[in-house]
N, C-alpha and C positions, 0 to 999 in steps of 0.2 A: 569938599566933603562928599564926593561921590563915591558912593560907597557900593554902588549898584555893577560897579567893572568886575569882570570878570577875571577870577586871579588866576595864575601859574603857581603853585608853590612846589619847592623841590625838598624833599624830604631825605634825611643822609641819617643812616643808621645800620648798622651790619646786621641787625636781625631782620630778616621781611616781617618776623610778626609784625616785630616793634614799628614798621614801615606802616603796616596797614593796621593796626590803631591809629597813630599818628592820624593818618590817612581820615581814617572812620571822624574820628575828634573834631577834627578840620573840618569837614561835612556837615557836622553835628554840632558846627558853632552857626549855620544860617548864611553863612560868606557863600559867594558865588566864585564857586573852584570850575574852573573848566577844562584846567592840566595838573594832573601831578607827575610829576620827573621823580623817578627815585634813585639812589645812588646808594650804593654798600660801605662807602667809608669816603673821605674827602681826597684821596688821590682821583676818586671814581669821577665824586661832584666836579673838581677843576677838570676832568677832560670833557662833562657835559659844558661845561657853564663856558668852553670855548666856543659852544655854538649854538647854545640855549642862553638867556636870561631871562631866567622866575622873577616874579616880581619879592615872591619871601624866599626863603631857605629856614627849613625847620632839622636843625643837627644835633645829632647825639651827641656828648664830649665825648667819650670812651666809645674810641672803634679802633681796631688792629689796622694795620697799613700807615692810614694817616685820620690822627682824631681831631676833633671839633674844632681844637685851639689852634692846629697846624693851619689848617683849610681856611680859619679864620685870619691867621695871619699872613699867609700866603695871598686868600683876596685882596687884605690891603696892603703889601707890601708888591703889588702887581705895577706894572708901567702905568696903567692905566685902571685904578682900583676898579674891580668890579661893586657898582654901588648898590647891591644887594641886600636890603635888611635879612640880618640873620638874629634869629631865636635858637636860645640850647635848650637842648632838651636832656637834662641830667638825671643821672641816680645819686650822684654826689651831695655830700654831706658836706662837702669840703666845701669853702667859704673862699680857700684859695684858690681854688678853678673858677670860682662864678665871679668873681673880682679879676683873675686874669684875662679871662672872655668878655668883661667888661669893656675892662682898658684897650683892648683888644679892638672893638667897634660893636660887638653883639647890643642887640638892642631889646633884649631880655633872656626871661628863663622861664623854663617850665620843667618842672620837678618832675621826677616819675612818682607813685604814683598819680595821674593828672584826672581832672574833668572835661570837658569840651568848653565850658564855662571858664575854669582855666586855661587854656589854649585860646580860648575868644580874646581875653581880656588882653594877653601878652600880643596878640595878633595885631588887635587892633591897637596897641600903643606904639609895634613898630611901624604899622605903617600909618598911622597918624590918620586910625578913620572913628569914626562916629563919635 
């Protein structure tokens, strides 16, 4: 339960706003960030995450190129999965997408609109702290 390391998280989202909230949230849950990696859409995250591994991955499902569920699917359908907890970050209402992303490996959610309190809570279930 040390909770005191210092995290990498990679944040994947085609808006930079939507990046840097994200961003801000994460800051403003009290986690000790000491990288953040940002990516535009999940074609972007799989050619960082060839030569970076964050400890989270915080993705939007909806982004042009390649979205949340692809990249999702794509990490574990890899030779060697990248074992990367990932969190979606949706607008989605749809029950269908947060159950595919489930099955998938995602190891929560965080609705728009979010709290940092929100974002705490899903954080720390996927990475199994405090």
């Amino acid at each position: 339960m040390n909770h005191m390391k210092s995290l990498s998280v990679m944040i994947v989202d085609d808006s930079s706003v939507m990046r840097k909230i994200v961003e801000r949230s994460v800051r403003q849950t009290g986690l000790s960030v000491d990288k953040v990696i940002e990516a535009e859409n999940g074609a972007a995250a799989l050619t960082i995450l060839n030569t970076q591994q964050p400890d989270l991955i915080l993705s939007d499902i909806n982004m042009p190129t390649m979205d949340g569920l692809e990249l999702l699917r794509q990490l574990h359908a890899a030779a060697a999965p990248v074992k990367v907890p990932m969190v979606m970050i949706t607008t989605e209402g749809s029950e269908a997408k947060v159950q595919e992303a489930i099955s998938l490996g995602a190891r929560g959610f965080i609705r728009k609109p979010f709290t940092p309190q929100e974002v705490k809570e899903q954080i720390a279930r996927a990475l199994q702290i405090w």
